[in-house]
PyMOL commands that place a pseudoatom at each C-alpha (Angstrom):
pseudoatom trace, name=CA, resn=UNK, resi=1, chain=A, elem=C, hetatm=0, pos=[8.543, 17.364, 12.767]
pseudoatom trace, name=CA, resn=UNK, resi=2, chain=A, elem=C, hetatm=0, pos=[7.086, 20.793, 14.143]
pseudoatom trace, name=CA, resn=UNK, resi=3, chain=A, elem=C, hetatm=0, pos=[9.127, 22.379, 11.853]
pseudoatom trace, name=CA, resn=UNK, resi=4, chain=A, elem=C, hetatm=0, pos=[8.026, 20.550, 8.692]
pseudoatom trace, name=CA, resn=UNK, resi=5, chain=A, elem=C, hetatm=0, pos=[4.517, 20.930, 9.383]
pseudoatom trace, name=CA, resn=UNK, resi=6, chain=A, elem=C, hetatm=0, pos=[5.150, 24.670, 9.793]
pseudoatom trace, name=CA, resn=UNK, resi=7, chain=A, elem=C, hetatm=0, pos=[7.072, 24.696, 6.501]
pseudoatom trace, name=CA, resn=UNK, resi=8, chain=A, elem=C, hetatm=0, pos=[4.149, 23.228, 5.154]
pseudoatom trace, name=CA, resn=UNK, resi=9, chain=A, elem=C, hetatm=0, pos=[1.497, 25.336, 6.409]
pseudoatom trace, name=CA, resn=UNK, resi=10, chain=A, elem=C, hetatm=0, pos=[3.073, 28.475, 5.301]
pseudoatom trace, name=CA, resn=UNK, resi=11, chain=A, elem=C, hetatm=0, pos=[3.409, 26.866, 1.571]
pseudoatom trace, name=CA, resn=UNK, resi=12, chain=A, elem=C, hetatm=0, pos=[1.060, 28.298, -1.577]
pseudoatom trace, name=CA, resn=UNK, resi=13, chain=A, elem=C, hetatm=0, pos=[-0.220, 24.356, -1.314]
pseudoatom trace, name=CA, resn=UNK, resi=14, chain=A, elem=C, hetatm=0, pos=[-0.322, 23.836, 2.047]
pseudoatom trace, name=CA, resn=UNK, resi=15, chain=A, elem=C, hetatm=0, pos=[-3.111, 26.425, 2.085]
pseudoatom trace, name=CA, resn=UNK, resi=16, chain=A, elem=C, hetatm=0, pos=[-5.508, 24.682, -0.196]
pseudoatom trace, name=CA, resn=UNK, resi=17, chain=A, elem=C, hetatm=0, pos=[-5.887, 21.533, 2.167]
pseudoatom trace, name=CA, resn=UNK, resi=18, chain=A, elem=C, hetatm=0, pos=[-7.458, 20.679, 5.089]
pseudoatom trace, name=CA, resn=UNK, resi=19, chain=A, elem=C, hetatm=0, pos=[-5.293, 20.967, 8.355]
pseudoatom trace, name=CA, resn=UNK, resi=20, chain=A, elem=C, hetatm=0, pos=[-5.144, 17.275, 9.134]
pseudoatom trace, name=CA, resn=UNK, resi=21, chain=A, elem=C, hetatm=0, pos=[-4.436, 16.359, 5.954]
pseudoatom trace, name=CA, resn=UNK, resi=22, chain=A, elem=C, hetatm=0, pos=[-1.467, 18.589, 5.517]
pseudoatom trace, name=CA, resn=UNK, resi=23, chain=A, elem=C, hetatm=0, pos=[-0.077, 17.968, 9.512]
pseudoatom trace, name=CA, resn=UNK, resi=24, chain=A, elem=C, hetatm=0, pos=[-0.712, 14.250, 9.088]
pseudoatom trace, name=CA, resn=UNK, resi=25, chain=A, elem=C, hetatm=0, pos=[0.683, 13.601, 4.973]
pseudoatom trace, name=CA, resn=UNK, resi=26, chain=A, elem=C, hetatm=0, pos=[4.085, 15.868, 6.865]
pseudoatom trace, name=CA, resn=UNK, resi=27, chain=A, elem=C, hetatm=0, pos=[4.478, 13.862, 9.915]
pseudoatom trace, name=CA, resn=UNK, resi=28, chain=A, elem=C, hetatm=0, pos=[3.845, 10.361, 7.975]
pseudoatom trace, name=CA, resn=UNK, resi=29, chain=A, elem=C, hetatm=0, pos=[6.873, 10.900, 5.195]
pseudoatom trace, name=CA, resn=UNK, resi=30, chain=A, elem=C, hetatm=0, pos=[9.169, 13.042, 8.101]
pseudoatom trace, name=CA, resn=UNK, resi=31, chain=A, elem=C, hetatm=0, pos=[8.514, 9.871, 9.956]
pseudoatom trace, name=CA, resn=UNK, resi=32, chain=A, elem=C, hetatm=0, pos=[9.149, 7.256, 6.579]
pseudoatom trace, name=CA, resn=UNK, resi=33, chain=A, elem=C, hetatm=0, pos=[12.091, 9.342, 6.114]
pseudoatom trace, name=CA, resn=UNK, resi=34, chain=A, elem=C, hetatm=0, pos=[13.594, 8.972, 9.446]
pseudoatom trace, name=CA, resn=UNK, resi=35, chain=A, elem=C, hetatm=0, pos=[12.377, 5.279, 10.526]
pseudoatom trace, name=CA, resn=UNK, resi=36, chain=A, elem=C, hetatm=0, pos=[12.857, 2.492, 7.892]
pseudoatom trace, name=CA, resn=UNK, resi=37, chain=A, elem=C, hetatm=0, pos=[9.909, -0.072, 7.958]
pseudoatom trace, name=CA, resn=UNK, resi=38, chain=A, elem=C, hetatm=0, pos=[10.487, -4.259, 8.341]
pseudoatom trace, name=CA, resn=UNK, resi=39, chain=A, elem=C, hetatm=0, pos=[10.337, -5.807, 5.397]
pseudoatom trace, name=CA, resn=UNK, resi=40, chain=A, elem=C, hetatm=0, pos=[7.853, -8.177, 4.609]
pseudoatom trace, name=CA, resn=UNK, resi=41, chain=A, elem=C, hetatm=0, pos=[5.054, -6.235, 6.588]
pseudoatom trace, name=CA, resn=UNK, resi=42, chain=A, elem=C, hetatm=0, pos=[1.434, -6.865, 6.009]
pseudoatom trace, name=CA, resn=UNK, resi=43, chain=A, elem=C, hetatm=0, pos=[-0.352, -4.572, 4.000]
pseudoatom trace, name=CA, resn=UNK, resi=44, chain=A, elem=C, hetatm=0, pos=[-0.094, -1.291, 1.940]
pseudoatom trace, name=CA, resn=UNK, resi=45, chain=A, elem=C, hetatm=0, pos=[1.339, 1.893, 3.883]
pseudoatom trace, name=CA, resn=UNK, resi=46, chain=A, elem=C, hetatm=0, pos=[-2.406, 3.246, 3.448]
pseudoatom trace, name=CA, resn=UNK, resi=47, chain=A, elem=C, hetatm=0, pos=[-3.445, 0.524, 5.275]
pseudoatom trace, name=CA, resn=UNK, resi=48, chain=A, elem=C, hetatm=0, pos=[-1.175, 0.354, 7.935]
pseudoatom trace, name=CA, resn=UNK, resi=49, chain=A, elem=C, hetatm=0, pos=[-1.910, 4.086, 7.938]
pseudoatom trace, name=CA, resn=UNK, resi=50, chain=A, elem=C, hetatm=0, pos=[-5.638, 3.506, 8.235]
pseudoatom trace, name=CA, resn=UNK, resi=51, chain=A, elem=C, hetatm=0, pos=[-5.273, 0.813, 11.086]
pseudoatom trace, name=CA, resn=UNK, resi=52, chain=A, elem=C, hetatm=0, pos=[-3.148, 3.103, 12.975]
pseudoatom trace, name=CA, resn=UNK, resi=53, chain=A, elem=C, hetatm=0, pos=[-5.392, 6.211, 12.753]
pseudoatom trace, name=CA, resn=UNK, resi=54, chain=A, elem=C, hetatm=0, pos=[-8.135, 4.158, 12.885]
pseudoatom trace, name=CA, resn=UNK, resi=55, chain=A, elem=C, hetatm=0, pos=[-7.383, 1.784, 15.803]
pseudoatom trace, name=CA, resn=UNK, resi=56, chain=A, elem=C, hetatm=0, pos=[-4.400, 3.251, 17.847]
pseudoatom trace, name=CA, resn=UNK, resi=57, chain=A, elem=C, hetatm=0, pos=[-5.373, 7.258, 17.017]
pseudoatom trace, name=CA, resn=UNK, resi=58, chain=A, elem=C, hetatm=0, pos=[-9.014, 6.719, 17.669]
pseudoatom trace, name=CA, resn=UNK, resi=59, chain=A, elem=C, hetatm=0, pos=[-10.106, 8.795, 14.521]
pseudoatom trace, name=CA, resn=UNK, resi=60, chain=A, elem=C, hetatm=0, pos=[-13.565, 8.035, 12.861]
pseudoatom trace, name=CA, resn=UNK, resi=61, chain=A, elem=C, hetatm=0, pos=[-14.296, 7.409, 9.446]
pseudoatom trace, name=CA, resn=UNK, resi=62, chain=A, elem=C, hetatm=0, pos=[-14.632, 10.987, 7.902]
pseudoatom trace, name=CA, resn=UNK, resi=63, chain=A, elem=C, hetatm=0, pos=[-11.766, 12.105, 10.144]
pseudoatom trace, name=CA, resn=UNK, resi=64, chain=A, elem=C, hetatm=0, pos=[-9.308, 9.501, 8.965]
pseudoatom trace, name=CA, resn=UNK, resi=65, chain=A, elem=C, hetatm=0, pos=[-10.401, 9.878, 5.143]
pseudoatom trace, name=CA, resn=UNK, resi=66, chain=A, elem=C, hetatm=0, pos=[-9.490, 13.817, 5.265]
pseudoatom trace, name=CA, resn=UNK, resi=67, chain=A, elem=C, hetatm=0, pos=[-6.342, 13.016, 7.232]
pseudoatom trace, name=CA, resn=UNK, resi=68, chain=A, elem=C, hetatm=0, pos=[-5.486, 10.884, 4.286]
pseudoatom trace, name=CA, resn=UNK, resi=69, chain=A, elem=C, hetatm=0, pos=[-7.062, 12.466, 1.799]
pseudoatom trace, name=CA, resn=UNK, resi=70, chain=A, elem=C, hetatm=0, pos=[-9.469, 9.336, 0.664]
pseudoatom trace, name=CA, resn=UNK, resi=71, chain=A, elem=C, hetatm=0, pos=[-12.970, 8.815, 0.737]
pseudoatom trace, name=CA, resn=UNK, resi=72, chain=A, elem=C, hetatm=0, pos=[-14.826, 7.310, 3.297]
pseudoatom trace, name=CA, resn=UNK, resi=73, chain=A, elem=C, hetatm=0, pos=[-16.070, 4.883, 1.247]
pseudoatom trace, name=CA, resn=UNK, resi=74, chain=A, elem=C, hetatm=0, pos=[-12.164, 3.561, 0.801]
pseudoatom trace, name=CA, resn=UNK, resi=75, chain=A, elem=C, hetatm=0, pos=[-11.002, 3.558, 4.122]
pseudoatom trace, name=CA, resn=UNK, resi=76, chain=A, elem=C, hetatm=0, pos=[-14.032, 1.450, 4.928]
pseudoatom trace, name=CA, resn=UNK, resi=77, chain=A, elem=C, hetatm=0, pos=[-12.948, -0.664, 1.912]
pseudoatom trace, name=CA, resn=UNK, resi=78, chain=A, elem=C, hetatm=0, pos=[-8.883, -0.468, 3.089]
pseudoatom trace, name=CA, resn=UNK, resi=79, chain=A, elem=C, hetatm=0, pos=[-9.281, -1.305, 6.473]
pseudoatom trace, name=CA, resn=UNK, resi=80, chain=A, elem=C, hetatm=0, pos=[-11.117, -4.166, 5.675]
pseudoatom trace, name=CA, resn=UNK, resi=81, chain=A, elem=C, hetatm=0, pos=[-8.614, -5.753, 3.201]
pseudoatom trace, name=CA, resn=UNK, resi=82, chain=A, elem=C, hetatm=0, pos=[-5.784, -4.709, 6.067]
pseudoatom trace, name=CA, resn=UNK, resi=83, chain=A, elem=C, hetatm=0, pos=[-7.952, -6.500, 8.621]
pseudoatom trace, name=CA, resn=UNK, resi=84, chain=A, elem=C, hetatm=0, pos=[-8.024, -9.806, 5.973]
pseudoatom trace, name=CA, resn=UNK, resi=85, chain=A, elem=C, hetatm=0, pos=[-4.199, -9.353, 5.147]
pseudoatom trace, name=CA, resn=UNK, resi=86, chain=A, elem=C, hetatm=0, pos=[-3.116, -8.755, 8.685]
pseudoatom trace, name=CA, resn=UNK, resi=87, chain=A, elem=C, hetatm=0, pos=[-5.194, -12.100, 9.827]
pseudoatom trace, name=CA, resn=UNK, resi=88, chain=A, elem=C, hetatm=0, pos=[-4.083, -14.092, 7.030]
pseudoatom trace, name=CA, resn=UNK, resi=89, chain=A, elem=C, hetatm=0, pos=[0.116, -13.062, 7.982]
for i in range(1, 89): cmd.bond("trace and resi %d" % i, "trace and resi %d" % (i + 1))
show_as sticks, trace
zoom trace
């Protein structure tokens, strides 16, 4: 994973975002790539991704919407329908 988000770093586009952004977009598809998901799971992937940076990762609102590249404004808006949809399973 080191070595993707090295790859990516030293890119022409991996110098026009923001560091978490980049390291976090290469370690979530290295890991998609590598681990295969249950099906039937609750949620989108950016809201299991927003519950998991959120909740697990500890990452605050701005922080989590430049990791994913979203605006604040819809990871407040995500994690509440992953909230509903996780209840509701």
């Amino acid at each position: 994973m080191c070595h993707a988000i090295l790859a990516e770093v030293s890119s022409a586009a991996g110098t026009q975002q923001p560091f978490a952004r980049l390291a976090y977009a290469t370690a979530a598809d290295t890991a998609d790539s590598r681990f295969a998901h249950p099906g039937g799971s609750a949620g989108t992937r950016t809201q299991r991704e927003i519950l998991i940076l959120r909740t697990i990762v500890g990452l605050d609102l701005e922080l989590t919407a430049i990791a994913l590249g979203i605006s604040p404004r819809r990871v407040r808006a995500e994690q509440h329908a992953a909230l509903k949809s996780f209840r509701a399973a």
